[in-house]
C-alpha positions in Angstrom: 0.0 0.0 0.0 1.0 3.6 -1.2 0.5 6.7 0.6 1.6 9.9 -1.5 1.6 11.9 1.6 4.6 10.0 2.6 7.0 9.6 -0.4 9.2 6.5 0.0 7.3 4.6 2.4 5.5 1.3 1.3 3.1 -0.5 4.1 2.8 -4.3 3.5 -0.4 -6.4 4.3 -1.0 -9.7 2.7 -4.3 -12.1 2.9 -2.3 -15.0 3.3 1.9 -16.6 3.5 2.0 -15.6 -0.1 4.2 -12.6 -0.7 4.0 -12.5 -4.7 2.8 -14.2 -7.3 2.7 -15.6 -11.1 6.5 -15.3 -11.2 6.7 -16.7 -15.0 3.4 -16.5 -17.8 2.8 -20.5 -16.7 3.0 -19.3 -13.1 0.0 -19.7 -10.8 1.1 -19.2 -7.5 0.2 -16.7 -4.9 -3.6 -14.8 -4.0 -3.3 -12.3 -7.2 -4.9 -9.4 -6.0 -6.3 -7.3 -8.2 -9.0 -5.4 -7.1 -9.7 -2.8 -3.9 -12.7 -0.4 -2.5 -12.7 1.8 0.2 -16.1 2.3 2.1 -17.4 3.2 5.9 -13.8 2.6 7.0 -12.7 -1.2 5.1 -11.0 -1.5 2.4 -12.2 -4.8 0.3 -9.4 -6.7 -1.8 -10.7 -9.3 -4.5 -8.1 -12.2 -4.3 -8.3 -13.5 -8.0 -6.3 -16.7 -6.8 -6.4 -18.5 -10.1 -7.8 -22.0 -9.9 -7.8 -22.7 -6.4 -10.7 -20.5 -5.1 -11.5 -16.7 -5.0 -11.7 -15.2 -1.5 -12.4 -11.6 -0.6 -9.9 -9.6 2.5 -11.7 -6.9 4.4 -9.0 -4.8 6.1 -9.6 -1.5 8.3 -8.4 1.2 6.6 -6.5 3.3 6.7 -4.8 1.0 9.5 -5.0 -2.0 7.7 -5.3 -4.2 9.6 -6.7 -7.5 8.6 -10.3 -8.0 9.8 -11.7 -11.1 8.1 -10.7 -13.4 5.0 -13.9 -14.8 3.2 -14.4 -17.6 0.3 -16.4 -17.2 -2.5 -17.8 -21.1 -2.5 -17.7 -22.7 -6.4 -15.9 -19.2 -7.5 -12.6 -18.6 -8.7 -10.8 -16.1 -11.0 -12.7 -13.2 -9.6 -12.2 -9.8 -10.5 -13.3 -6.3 -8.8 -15.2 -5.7 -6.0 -18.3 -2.9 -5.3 -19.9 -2.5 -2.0 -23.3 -1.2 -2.4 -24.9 1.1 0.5 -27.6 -2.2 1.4 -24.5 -4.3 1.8 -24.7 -5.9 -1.4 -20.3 -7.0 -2.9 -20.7 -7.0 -6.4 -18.2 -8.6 -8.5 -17.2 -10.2 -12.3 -17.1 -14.0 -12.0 -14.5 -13.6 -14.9 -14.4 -17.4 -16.0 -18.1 -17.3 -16.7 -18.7 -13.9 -18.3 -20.8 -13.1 -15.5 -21.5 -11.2 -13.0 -22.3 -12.6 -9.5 -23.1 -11.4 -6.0 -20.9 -12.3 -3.3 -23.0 -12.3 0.2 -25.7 -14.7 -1.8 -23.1 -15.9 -4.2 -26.0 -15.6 -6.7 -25.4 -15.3 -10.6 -27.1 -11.2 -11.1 -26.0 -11.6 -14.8 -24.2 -13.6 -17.8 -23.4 -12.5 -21.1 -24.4 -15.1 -23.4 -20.9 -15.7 -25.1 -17.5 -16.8 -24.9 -16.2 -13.5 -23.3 -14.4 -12.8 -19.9 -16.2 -10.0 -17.7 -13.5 -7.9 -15.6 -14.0 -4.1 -15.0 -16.8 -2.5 -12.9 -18.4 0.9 -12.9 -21.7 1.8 -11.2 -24.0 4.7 -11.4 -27.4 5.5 -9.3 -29.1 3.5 -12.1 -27.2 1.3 -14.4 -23.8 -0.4 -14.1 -20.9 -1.0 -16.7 -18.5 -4.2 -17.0 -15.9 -4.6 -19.1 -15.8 -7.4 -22.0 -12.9 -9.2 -23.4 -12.5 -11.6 -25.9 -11.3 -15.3 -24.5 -7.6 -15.7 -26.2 -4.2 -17.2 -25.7 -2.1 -15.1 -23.5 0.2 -14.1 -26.4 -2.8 -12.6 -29.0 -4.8 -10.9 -26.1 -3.1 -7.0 -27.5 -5.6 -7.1 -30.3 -8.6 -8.9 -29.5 -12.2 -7.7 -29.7 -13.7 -6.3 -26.2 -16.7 -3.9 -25.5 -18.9 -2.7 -22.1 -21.9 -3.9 -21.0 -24.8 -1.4 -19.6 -26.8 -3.2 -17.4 -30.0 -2.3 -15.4 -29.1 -1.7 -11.1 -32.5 -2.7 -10.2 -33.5 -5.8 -12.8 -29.9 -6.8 -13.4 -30.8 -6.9 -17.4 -28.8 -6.1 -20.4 -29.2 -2.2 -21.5 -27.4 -1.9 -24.1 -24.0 -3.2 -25.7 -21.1 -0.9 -26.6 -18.6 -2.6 -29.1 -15.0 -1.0 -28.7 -12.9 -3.3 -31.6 -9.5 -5.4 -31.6 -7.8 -3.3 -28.7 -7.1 -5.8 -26.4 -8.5 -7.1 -23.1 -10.0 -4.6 -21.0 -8.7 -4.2 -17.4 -11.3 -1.5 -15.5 -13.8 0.5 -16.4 -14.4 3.7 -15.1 -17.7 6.7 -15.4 -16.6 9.8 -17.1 -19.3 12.2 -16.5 -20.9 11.4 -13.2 -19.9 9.8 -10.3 -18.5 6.2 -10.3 -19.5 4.4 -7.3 -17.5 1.8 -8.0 -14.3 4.1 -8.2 -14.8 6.5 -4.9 -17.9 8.3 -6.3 -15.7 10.6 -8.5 -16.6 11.7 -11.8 -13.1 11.2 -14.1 -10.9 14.2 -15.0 -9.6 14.4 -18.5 -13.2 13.6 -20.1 -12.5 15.5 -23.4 -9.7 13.3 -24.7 -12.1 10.3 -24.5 -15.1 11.4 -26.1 -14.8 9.8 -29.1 -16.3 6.0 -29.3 -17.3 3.6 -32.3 -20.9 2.5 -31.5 -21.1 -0.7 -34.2 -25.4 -1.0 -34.3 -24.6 -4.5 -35.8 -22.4 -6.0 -33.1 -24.5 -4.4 -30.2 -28.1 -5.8 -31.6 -26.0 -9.5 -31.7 -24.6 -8.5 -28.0 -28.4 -8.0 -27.0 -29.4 -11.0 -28.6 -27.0 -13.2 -27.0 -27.4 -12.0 -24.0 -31.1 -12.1 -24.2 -31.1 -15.9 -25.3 -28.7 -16.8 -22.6 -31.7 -15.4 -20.0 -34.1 -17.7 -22.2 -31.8 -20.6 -21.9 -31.6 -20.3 -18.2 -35.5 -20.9 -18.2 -35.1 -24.4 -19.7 -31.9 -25.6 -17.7 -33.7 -25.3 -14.0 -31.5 -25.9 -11.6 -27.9 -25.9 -13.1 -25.3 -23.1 -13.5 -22.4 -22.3 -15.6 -19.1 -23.6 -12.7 -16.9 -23.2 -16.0 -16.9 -21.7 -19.4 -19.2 -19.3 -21.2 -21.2 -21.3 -23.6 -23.1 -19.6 -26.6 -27.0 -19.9 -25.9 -29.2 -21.0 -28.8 -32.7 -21.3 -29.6 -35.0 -23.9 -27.3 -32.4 -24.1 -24.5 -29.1 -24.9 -27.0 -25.8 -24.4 -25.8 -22.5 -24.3 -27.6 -19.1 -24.8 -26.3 -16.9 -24.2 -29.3 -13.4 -25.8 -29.7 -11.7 -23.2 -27.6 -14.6 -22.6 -25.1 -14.5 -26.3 -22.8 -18.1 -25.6 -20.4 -19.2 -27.5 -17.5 -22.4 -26.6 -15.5 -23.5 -28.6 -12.6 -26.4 -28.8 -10.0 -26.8 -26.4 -7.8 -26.2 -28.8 -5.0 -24.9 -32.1 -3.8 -27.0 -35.2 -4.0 -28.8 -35.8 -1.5 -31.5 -38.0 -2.4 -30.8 -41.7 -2.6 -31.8 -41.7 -6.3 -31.5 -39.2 -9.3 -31.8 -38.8 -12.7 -30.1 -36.8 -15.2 -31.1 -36.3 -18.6 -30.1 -34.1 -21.8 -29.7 -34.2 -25.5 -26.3 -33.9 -27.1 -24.7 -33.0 -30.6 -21.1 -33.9 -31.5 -19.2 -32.2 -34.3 -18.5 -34.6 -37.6 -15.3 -32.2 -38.3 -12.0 -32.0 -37.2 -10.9 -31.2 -34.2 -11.6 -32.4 -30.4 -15.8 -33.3 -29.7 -16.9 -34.4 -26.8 -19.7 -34.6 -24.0 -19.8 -36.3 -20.1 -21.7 -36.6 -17.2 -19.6 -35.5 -14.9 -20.1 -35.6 -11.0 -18.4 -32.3 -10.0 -16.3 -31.6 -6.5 -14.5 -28.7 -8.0 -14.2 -25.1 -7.0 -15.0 -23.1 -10.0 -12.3 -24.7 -12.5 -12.2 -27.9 -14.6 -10.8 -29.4 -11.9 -11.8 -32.5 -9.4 -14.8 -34.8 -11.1 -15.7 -38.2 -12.5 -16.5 -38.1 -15.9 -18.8 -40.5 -18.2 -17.3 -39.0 -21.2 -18.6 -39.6 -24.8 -15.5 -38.8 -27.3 -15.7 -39.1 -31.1 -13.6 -41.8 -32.9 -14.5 -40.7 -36.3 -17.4 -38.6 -38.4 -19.5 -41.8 -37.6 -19.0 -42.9 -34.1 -18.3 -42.2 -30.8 -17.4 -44.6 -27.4 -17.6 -44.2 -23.7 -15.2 -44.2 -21.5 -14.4 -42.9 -17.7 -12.0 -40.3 -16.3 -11.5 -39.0 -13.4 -9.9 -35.6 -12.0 -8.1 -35.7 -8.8 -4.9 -34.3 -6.9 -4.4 -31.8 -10.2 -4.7 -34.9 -12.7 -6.6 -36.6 -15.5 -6.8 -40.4 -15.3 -8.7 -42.8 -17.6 -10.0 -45.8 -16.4 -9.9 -49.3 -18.1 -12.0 -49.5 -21.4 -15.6 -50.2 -20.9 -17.1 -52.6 -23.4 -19.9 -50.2 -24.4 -19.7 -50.1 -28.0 -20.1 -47.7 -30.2 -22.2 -44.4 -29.0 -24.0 -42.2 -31.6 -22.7 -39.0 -32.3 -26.2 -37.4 -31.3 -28.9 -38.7 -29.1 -30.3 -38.2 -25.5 -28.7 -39.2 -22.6 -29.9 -40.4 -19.3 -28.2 -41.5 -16.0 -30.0 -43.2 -13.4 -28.0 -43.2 -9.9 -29.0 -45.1 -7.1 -27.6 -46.5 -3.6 -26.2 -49.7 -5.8 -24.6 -47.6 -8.7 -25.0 -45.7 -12.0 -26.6 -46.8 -15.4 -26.0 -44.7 -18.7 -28.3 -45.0 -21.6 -28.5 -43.0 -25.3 -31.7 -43.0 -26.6 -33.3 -45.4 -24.4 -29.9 -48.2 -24.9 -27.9 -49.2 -21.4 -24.7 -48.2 -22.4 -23.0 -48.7 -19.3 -23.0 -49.5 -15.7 -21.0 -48.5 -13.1 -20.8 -49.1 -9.0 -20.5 -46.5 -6.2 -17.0 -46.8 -6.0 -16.7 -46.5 -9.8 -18.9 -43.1 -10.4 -19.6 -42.0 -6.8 -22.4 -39.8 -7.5 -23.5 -38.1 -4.2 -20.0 -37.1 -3.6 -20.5 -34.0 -5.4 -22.7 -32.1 -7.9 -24.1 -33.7 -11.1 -23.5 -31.9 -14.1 -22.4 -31.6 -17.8 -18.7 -30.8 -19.3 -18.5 -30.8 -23.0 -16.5 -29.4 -25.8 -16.7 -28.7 -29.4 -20.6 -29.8 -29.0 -23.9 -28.8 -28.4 -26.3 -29.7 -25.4 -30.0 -29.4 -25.5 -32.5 -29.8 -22.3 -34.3 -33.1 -22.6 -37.2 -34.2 -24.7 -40.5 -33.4 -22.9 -41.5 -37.0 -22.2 -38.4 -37.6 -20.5 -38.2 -34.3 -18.5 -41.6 -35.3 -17.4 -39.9 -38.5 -15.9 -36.5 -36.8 -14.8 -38.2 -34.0 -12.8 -40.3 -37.1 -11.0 -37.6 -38.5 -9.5 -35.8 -36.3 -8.9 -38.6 -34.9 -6.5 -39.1 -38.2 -4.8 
């Protein structure tokens, strides 16, 4: 911490043993701070913390001393934190181009693409976050980002403001009025950065997407992006591209002794990696920590089955099941109960598995695909699903 009343002298506070962090590009050590705000005497620091869980440091300010570290549950790779004056901590839930609310830690908002939200400003009525472009480290000087106006009381999409291939952007910050978000200071300098290219064509396809990814929400009760940004279709589609791997799980842990999950899938016939799995999730926010019944294509005709698991920061595959071949599109279902797991595509048994093979109430159920498309599940069998899983 600086203090430019007293030139020279740096106070140190930390949120945890970690003193610096990312010390190379492949580096992901450390709490990575990145954000603060200053309100009614604490000053909030967003610890972005890279995979291994976002937490949030309140310190007393301007002593600074540490007064309470709190994790963000399912959350990592957090940027910015707002207070608001009803004690709402608003903040960018990067990974998912979202925004999210911390004392809830309920999804506000999500933009409907493969984008990553970081930088906050907030008026009296509306509030602006910063969109990037998801890219590879190296080509993130010149890729496509923009703003996003959205609505303080309904949490909707206003309006979308397309900026062009400058880069990622890292804040955003009110000109005119006051920024809330940024110490309720309107910005000096405003002339020199009047001038802005409003692109009507990319901001009616912003609104659209963003729209259909509220539609899609309808039609997936109960789930929520953990990972991933996937593009939202018509009818409750969603895309993960082939540099946009997804995985949305259950709200909760299972805690019935039987479920049901079902959904419809769509691999791609072209090159390039396709797949889809039921996964039972454990991790914190990354594509980390799961079982996963994983359909992977073999060729433009076919696809087989087979089971990986996640744990202590690797992948592992487990021996080949004798499934057969699994269709490249169809409708899944996985029926868990206390004596194991059965997968079936379009009414076949596919597989079967024990507790100790797919332990499905040791986490959240969910889906983790790539290069695909997942659809909710025919009407009959959502019917059926949403039966049992009441019971």
């Amino acid at each position: 911490m600086f203090d430019f009343d007293r030139p020279g002298q740096v106070q140190e506070v930390r949120l945890s043993d970690a003193r610096w962090d990312r010390f190379n590009a492949d580096g992901a050590e450390g709490d990575h701070l990145n954000s603060v705000f200053e309100k009614n005497g604490r000053l909030y620091v967003m610890a972005h913390r890279f995979t291994n869980g976002s937490k949030l440091g309140v310190f007393a300010y301007p002593g600074l001393e540490l007064v309470e570290v709190r994790a963000i549950e399912g959350r990592t790779g957090l940027h910015n934190i707002w207070i608001g004056d009803e004690g709402e901590a608003i903040s960018c839930h990067s990974e998912a181009g979202a925004v999210i609310e911390l004392e809830t830690n309920r999804l506000l908002w999500e933009s409907g693409g493969p984008v990553y939200t970081r930088g906050l400003a907030v008026s009296r009525d509306f509030v602006l976050v910063g969109e990037s472009e998801r890219a590879l480290r190296g080509q993130r000087g010149n890729c496509q980002c923009g703003l996003w106006m959205l609505d303080r009381r309904t949490w909707q999409a206003v309006d979308y403001f397309p900026l062009g291939p400058y880069g990622q952007v890292h804040e955003v910050r009110l000109l005119n009025v006051e920024d809330l978000a940024h110490h309720g200071h309107p910005f000096a300098g405003l002339s020199e950065l009047r001038a802005c290219d409003l692109r009507s064509v990319v901001a009616v396809e912003k609104m659209k997407a963003s729209g259909r990814a509220r539609d899609s929400r309808v039609l997936w009760p109960g789930f929520e992006t953990r990972y991933g940004t996937p593009v939202a279709g018509a009818n409750g589609a969603r895309t993960a591209g082939q540099r946009n791997l997804c995985l949305i799980s259950r709200l909760g842990a299972e805690d019935k002794p039987e479920t049901q999950l079902g959904f419809r899938y769509e691999l791609a016939k072209s090159h390039g990696e396709s797949h889809v799995a039921v996964v039972v999730y454990r991790g914190n926010g990354s594509d980390t920590d799961m079982h996963a019944l994983l359909i992977n294509v073999v060729d433009q005709h076919r696809a087989v089955l087979q089971l990986w698991v996640h744990a202590d920061g690797e992948w592992s595959i487990k021996p080949a099941l004798d499934s057969g071949d699994v269709p490249l599109s169809g409708e899944v279902r996985l029926r868990a109960d206390a004596e194991g797991a059965e997968l079936s595509v379009d009414g076949r048994r596919v597989a079967t598995f024990s507790v100790a093979q797919f332990p499905w109430r040791q986490g959240r159920l969910g889906i983790r695909w790539l290069g695909a498309t997942i659809r909710p599940a025919s009407a009959q069998a959502t019917r059926s699903l949403h039966s049992v899983h009441r019971a």
